[in-house]
C-alpha positions, 0 to 999 in steps of 0.5 A: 551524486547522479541523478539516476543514483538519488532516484535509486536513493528515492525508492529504496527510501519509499520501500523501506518506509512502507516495509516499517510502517507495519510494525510502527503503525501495529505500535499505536494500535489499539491500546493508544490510538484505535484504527478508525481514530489513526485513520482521522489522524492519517487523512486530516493530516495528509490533506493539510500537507498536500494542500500545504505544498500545492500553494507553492506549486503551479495551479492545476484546475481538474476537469468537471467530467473527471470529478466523479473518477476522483469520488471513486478513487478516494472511496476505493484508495483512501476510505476502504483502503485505508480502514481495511488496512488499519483495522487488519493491523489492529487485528492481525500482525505486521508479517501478515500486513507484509505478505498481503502487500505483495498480492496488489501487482496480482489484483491489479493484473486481474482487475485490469483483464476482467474491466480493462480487457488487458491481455493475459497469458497462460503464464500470468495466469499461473501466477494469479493463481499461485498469489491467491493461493498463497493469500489463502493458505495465510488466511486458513493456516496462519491464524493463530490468535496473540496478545497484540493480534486479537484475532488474526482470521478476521484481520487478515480478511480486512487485509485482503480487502485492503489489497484488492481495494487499493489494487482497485484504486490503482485500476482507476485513478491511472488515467488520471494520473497520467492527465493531472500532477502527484500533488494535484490528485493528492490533495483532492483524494485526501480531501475527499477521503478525509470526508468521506471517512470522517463519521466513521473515525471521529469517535475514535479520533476524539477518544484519544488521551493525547495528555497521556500519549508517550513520546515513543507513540507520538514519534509513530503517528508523525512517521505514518503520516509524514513518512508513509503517506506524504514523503513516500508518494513525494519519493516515488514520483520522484523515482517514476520520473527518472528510472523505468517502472520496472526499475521501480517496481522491482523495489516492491519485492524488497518491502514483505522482507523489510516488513518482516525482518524490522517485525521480527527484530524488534519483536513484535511479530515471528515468522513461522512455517506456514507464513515463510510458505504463503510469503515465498508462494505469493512472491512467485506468483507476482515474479510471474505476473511481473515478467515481461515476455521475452520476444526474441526474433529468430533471423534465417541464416542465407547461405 
């Protein structure tokens, strides 16, 4: 196999275990393990992985001025990012979790235009507005309360934190994702976000009943933190250097419709009206904002 054809491999693999998480983290939440206490589980165990791996590695010393760039990424991508996020899944559904998850691209186009002065025409701004829509109408229309999903209003208001948090994140750590290793960034953002999290998610950390956890539990938490936050970053970088971003950026439209049919199948979630609608509108909106524009050079015929 080529290795065109294993970074193909390599994203698909990343989507498909963002597009799971959804329904396997919703699992855990709350009856086993509460939001803040998987948030301990998550951060503390990615920090030991990555830090595990960077021994192995060729040693990479991050610049004092770039320290405070790193504090900011870690508050916005891995201490509000995550708590929103988990805290909607607790309270809010696995379609919803999926739907809002394609809203980044639009969030991050725009915090690029309003802080970066990135240019933006009249077509990205369609699709800004399409995203929001769409994010609006699940928020007012699609929160219809359940057994699993407490209260859905508020879950999916800590999902759009979470999109514009994590779409923050993006906007911040790129410069320095370009200056420093994968491995090298992970290990200090989950460092300091295991930090920086730690007195808010140690109550609920230390109220699990691990004795009493079921090997169907136990298998979810190893997957959230092996799979979607230690391989997935491993599996991407892996796909950036080989294909084009638009190549891997492409996979993100896969991941709501994983989300929702693995939520589906397994039934734990349904897709109504309302959520088919907010789904299909946001995915037109990112569509347009995604587009690259289409130069074409005319060239004079000489007769």
């Amino acid at each position: 196999m080529n290795t065109r054809s294993l970074a193909l491999l390599a994203a698909a693999g990343a989507t498909t275990i963002y597009g799971l998480n959804h329904t396997v983290a919703k699992v855990v939440m709350p009856d086993h393990v509460g939001a803040f206490g998987f948030i301990f589980i998550r951060t503390a165990g990615a920090t030991i992985l990555f830090w595990l791996l960077s021994l192995v590695l060729p040693r990479e010393k991050i610049e004092v001025k770039d320290y405070l760039r790193l504090f900011l990424a870690a508050l916005m991508g891995m201490c509000i990012n995550m708590l929103s996020f988990f805290k909607g899944l607790e309270l809010s559904t696995p379609v919803n979790s999926g739907i809002f998850a394609t809203t980044n691209p639009i969030i991050i186009l725009l915090l690029s235009y309003l802080f970066l002065s990135e240019k933006i025409g009249a077509r990205k701004f369609l699709g800004i507005g399409l995203g929001f829509s769409g994010a609006i109408m699940l928020v007012l229309y699609g929160s219809e309360n359940s057994t699993n999903a407490p209260n859905v209003f508020l879950g999916n208001i800590f999902f759009m934190i979470n999109s514009i948090f994590f779409s923050a994140f993006i906007v911040v750590i790129k410069p320095l994702s370009e200056k420093y290793s994968t491995v090298s960034l992970m290990k200090w953002l989950f460092l300091i976000g295991f930090i920086l999290t730690f007195p808010i998610t140690l109550e609920e950390f230390t109220e699990v009943q691990w004795n009493k956890l079921p090997f169907d539990i136990i298998w979810r938490i190893a997957f959230v933190v092996f799979g979607t936050t230690f391989s997935t970053y491993l599996l991407n970088l892996y796909a950036l250097r080989n294909l084009q971003a638009s190549t891997v950026g492409a996979f993100a439209y896969a991941q709501p419709i994983i989300a929702i049919s693995y939520a589906v199948y397994t039934g734990n979630d349904q897709l109504d009206e309302v959520k088919a609608i907010a789904c299909l509108i946001i995915m037109l909106g990112v569509y347009l904002v995604s587009k690259k524009p289409n130069f074409k050079k005319k060239v004079k015929r000489v007769s």
